[in-house]
LOPALO-452051 format. One record per residue (C-alpha): residue number from 1; residue in three letters; x, y, z. Coordinates in Angstrom, 2 decimals. Layout:
{n = NUM&res = ala&x = X&y = Y&z = Z} .
...
***
This chain:
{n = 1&res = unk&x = 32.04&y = 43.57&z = -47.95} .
{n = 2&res = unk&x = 34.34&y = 40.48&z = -47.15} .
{n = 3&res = unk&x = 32.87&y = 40.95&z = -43.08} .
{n = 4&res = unk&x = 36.87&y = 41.49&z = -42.47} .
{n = 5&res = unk&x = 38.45&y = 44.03&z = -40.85} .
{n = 6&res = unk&x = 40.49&y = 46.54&z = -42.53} .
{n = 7&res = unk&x = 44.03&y = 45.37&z = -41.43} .
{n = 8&res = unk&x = 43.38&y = 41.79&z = -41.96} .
{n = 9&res = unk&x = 42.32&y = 42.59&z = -45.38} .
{n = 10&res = unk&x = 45.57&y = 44.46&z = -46.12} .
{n = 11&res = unk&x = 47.36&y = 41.62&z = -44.79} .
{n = 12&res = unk&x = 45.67&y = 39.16&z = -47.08} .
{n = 13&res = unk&x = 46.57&y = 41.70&z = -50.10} .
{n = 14&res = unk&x = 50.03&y = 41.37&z = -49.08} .
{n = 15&res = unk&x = 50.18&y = 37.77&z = -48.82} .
{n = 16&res = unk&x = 48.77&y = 37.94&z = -51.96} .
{n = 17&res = unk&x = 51.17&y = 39.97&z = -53.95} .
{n = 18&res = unk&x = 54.01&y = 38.08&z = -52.09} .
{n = 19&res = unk&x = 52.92&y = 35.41&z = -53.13} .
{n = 20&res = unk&x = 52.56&y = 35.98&z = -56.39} .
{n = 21&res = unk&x = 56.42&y = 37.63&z = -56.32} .
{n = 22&res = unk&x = 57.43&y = 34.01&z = -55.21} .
{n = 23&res = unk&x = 55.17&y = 32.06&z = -57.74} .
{n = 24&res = unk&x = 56.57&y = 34.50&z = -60.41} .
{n = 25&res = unk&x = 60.26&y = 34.07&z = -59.55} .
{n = 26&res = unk&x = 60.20&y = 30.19&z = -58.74} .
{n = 27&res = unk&x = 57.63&y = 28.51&z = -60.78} .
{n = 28&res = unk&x = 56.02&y = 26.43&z = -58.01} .
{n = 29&res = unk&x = 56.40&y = 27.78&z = -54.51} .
{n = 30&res = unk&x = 53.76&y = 30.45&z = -53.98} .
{n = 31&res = unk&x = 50.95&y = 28.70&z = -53.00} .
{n = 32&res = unk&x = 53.52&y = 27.01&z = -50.44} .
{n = 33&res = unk&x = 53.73&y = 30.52&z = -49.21} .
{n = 34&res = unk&x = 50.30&y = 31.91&z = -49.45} .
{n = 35&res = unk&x = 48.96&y = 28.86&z = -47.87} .
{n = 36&res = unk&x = 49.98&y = 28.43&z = -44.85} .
{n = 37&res = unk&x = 49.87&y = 32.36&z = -44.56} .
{n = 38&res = unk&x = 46.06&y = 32.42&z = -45.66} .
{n = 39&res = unk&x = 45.51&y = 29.09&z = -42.91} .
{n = 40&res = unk&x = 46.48&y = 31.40&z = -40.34} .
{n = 41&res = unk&x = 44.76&y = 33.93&z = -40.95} .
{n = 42&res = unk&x = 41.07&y = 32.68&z = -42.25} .
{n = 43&res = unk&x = 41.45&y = 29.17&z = -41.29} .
{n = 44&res = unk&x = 42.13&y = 26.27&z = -43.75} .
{n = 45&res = unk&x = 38.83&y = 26.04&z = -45.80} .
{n = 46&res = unk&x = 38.54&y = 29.38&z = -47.04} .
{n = 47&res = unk&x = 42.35&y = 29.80&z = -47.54} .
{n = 48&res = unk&x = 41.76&y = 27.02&z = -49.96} .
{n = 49&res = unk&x = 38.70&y = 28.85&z = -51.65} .
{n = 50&res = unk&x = 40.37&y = 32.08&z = -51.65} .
{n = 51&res = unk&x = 44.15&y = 30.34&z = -52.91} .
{n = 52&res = unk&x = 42.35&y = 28.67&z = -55.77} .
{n = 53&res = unk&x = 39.93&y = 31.60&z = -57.21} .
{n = 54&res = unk&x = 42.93&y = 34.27&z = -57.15} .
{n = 55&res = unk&x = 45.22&y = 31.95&z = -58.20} .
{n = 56&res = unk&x = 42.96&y = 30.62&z = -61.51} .
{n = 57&res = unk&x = 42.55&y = 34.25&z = -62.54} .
{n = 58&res = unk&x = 46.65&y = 35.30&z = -61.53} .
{n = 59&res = unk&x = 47.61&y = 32.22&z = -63.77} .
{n = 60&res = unk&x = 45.94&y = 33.32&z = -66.91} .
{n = 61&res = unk&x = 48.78&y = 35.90&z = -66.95} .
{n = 62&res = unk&x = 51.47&y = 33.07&z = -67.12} .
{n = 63&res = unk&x = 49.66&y = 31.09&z = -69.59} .
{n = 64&res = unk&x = 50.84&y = 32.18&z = -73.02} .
{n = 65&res = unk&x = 54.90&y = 32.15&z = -71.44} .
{n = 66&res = unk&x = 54.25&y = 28.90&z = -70.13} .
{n = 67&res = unk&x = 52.96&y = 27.43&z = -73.35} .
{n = 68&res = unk&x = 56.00&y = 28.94&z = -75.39} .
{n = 69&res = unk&x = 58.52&y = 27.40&z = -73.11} .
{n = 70&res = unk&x = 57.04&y = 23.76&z = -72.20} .
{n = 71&res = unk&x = 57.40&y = 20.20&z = -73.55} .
{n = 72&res = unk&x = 53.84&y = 19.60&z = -74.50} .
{n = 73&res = unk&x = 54.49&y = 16.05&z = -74.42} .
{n = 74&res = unk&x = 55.80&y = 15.88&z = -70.04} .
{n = 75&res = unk&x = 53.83&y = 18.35&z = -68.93} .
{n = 76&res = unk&x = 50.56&y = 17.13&z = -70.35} .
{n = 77&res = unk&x = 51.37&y = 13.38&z = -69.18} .
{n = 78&res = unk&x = 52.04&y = 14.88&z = -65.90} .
{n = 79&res = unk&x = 48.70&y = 16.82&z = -65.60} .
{n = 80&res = unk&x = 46.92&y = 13.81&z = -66.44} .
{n = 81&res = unk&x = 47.78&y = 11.87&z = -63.39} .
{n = 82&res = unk&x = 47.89&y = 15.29&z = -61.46} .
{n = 83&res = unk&x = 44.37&y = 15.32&z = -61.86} .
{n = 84&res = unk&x = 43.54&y = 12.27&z = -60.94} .
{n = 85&res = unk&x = 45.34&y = 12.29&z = -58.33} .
{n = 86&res = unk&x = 44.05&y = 15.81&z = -56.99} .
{n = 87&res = unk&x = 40.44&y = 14.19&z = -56.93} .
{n = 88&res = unk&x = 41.71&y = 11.34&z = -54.77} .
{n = 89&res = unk&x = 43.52&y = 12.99&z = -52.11} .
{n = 90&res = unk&x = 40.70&y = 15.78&z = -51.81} .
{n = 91&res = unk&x = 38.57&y = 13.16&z = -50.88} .
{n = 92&res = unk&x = 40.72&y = 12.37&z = -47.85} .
{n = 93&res = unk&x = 41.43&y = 15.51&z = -46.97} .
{n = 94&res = unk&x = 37.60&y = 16.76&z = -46.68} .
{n = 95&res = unk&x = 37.06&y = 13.29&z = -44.72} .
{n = 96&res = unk&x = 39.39&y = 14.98&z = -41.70} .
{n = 97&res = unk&x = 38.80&y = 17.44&z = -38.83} .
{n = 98&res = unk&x = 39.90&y = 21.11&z = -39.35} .
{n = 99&res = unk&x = 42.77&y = 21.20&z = -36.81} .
{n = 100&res = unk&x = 43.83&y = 17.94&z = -38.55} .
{n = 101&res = unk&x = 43.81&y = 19.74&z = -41.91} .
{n = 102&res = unk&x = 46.19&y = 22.57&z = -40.42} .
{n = 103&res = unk&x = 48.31&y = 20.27&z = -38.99} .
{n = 104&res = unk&x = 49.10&y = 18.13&z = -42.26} .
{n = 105&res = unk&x = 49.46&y = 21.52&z = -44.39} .
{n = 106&res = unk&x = 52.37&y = 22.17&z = -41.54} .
{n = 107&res = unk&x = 53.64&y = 18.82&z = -42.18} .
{n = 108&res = unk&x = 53.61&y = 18.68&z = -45.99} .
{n = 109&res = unk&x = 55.20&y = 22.18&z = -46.21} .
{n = 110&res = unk&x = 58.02&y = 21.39&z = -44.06} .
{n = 111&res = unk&x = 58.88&y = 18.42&z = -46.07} .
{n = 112&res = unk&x = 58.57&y = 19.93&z = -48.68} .
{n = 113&res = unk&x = 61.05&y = 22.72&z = -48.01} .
{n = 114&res = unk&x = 63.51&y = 20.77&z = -46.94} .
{n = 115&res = unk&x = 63.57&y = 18.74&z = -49.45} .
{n = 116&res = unk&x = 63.44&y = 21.95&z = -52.11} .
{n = 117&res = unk&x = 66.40&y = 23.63&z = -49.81} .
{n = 118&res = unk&x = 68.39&y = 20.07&z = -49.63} .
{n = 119&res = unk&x = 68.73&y = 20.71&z = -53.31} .
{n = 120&res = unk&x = 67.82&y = 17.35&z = -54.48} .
{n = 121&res = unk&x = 67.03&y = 16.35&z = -57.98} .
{n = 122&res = unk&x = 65.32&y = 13.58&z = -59.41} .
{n = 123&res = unk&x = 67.91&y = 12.01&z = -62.22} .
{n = 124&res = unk&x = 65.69&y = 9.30&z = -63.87} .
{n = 125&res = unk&x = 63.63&y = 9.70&z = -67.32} .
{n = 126&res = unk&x = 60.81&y = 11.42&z = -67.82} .
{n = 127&res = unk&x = 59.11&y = 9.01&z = -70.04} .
{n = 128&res = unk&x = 54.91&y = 9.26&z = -70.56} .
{n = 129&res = unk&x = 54.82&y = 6.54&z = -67.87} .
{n = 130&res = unk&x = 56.75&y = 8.02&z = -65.36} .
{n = 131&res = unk&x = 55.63&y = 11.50&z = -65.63} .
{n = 132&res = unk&x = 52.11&y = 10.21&z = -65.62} .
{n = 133&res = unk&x = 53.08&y = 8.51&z = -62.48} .
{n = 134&res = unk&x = 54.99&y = 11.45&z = -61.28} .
{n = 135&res = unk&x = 52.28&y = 13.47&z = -62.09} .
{n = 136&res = unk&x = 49.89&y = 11.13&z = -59.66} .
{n = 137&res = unk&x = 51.54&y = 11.17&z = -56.56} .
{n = 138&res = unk&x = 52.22&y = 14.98&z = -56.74} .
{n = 139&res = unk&x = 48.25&y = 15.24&z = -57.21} .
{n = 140&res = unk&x = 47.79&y = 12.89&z = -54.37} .
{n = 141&res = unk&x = 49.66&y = 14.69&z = -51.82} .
{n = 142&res = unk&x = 48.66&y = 18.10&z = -52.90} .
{n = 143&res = unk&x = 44.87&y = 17.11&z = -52.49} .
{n = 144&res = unk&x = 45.49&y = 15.87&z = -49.20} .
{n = 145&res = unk&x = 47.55&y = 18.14&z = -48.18} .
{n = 146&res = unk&x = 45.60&y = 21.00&z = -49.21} .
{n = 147&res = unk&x = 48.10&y = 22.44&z = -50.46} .
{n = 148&res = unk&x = 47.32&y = 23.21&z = -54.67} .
{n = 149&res = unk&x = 51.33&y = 22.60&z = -55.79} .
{n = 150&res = unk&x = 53.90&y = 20.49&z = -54.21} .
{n = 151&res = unk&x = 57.70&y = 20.42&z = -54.17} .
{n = 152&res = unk&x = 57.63&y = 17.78&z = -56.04} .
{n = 153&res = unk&x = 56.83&y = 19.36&z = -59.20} .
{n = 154&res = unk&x = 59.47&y = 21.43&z = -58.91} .
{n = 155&res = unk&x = 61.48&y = 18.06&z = -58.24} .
{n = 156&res = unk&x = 61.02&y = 16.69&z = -61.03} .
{n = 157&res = unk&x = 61.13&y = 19.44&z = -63.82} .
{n = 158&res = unk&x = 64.12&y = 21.24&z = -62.40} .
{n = 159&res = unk&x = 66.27&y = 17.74&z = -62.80} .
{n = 160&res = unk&x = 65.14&y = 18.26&z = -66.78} .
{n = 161&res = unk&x = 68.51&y = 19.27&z = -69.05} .
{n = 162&res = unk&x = 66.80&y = 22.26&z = -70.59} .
{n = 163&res = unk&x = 67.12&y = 25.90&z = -69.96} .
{n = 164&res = unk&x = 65.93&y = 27.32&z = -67.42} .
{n = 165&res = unk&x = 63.00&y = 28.98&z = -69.35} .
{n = 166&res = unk&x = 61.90&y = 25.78&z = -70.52} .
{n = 167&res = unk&x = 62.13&y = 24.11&z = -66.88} .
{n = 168&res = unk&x = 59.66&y = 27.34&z = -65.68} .
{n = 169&res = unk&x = 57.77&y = 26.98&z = -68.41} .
{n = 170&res = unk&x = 56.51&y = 23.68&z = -67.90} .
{n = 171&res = unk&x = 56.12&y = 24.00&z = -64.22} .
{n = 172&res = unk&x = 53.97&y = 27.14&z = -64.54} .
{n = 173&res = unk&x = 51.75&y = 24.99&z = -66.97} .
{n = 174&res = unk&x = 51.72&y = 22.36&z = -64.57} .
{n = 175&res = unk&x = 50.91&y = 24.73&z = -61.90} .
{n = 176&res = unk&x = 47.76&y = 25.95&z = -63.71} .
{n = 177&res = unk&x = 46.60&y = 22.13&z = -64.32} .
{n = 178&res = unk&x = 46.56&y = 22.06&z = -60.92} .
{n = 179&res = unk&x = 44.49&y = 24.79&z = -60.01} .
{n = 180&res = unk&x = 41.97&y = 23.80&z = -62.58} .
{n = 181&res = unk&x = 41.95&y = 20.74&z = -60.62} .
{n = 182&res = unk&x = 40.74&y = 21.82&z = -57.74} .
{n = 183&res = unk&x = 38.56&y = 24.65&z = -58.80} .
{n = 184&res = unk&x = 36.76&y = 21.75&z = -60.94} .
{n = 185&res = unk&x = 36.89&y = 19.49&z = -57.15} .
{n = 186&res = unk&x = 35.43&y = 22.90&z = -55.84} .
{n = 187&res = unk&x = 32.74&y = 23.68&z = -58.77} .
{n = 188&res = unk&x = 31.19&y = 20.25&z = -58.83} .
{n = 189&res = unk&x = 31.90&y = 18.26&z = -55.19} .
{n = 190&res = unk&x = 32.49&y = 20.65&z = -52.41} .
{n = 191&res = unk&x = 31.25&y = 24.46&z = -53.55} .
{n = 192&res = unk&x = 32.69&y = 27.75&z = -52.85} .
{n = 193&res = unk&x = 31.74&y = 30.15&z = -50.16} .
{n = 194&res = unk&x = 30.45&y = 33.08&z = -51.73} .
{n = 195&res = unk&x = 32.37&y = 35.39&z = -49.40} .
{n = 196&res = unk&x = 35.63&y = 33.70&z = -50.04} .
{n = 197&res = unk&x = 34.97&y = 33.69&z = -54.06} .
{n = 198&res = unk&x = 34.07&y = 37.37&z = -53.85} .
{n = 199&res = unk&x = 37.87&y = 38.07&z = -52.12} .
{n = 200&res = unk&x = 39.61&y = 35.46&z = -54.13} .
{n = 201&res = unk&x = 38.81&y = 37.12&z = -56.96} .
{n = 202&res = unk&x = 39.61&y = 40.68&z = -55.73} .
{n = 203&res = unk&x = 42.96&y = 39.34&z = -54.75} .
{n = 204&res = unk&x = 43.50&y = 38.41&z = -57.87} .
{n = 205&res = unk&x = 44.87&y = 41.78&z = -58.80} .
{n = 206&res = unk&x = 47.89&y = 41.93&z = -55.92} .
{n = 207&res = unk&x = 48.64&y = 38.15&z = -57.12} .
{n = 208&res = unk&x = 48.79&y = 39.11&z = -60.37} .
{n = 209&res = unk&x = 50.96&y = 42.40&z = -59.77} .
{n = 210&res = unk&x = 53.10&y = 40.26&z = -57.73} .
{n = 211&res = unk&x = 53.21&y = 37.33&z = -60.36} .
{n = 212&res = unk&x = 54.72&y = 40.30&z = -62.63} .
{n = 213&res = unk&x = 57.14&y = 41.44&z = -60.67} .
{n = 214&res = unk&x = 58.46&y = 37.69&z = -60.05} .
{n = 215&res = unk&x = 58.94&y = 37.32&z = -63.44} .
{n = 216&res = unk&x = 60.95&y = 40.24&z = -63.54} .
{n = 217&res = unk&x = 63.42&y = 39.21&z = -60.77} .
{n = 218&res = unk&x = 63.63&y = 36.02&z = -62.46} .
{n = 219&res = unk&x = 65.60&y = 38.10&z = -65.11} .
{n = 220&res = unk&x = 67.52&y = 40.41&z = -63.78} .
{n = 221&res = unk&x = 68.40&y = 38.70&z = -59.67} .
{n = 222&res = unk&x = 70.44&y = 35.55&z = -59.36} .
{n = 223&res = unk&x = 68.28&y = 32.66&z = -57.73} .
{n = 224&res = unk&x = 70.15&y = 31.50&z = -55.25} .
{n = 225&res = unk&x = 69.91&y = 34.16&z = -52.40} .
{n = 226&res = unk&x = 65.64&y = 34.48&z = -52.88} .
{n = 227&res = unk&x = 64.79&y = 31.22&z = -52.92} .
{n = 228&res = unk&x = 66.59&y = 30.55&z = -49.66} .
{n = 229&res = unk&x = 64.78&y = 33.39&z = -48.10} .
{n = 230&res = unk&x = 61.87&y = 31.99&z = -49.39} .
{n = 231&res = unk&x = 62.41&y = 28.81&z = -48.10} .
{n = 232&res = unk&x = 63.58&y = 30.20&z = -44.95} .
{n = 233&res = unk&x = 59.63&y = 31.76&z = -44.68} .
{n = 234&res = unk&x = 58.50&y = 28.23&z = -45.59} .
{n = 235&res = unk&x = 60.06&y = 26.53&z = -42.75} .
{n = 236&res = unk&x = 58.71&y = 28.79&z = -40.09} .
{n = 237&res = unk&x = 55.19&y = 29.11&z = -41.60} .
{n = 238&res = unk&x = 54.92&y = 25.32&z = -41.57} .
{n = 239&res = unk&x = 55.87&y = 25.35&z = -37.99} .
{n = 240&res = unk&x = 53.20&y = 28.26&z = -36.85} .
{n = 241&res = unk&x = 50.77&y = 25.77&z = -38.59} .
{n = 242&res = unk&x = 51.75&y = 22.74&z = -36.60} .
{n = 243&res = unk&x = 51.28&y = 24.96&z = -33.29} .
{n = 244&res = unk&x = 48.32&y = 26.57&z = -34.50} .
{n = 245&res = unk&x = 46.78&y = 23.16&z = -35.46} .
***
């Protein structure tokens, strides 16, 4: 149906509901994970197309949490200049050769991890300007980058003096912004590939499983020990990419 074989089908159902434990459970990082993992496996295009159709369907299951928990006010300011921003740097990235495209996704998500495991916070306001601005250059990078989230989301909302419900909250509706954004780059300037919208969409359902159980974790399992594993996996799957580039 997908014109895959059998085991590289299961593997892209567990990458799926992996990363969809790790989305769940962080707020931000599972298309970090799912990328780079997808890149490898189907190449960089159709990890994008598959990344964004699973993850638009997986994020309607977060949607009514994150809209209890956010600050309408940031996180629509934010997704303003996200989107913006998302249009721009999609325009670069598309301008590039395919082993250039790998080889910035390896870039961008070693930054970003080290940078998410350095534990650094941004400490300034989040004023309309700023997280409009904010909200820009996270849209930027992600476009070119490929890459539909960024550590720097995570950045910026986890500095915020709110619980940590609240802080998820508006990261997760952040997160969903951003997918919109690209499927809308997709829908109107670049298409889908049928085949790749067909097995987005079926891996939907181990996303969303795994988006569940992340959730879960998030309540019950202290944060500190996962999200060094998981940035831990980061680091080396940004590094396969560069070699693999």
């Amino acid at each position: 149906m997908f014109e895959l074989e059998l085991p590289t089908l299961l593997l892209c159902v567990l990458i799926a509901f992996l990363g969809g434990v790790v989305r769940g459970f962080t707020g931000f990082a599972g298309s970090l994970f799912m990328m780079p993992c997808y890149t490898l496996v189907l190449g960089p295009i159709a990890a994008m197309n598959v990344i964004i159709l699973s993850g638009l369907v997986g994020a309607s299951f977060t949607v009514r949490r994150a809209l209890k928990y956010s600050q309408k006010r940031i996180t629509l300011f934010y997704s303003l200049g996200l989107c913006v921003g998302v249009f721009i740097g999609l325009n670069f990235l598309f301008d590039n050769e395919i082993t250039k495209i790998t080889f910035y996704m390896g870039i961008f998500i070693l930054v970003g991890t080290l940078i998410l495991f350095s534990g650094w916070r941004y400490s300034g306001p989040q004023t309309r300007v700023i997280s409009l601005g904010f909200g820009w250059v996270t849209g930027l990078f992600s476009g070119f980058f490929g890459v539909p989230t960024g550590p720097f989301t995570g950045i910026y909302f986890l500095s915020s003096p709110v619980e940590k419900n609240v802080i998820q909250g508006n990261i997760q509706l952040v997160i969903i912004c951003t997918i919109l954004s690209f499927f809308a780059y997709f829908i109107f300037i670049e298409g889908f590939d049928l085949k790749f919208l067909t097995l987005g969409l079926a891996l939907a359902i181990p996303l969303s499983i795994g988006l569940k159980a992340g959730i879960l974790l998030f309540e019950i399992v202290s944060e500190i020990y996962f999200r060094h594993i998981t940035y831990a996996v980061l680091f080396f799957l940004g590094i396969a990419l560069i070699f693999n580039s």
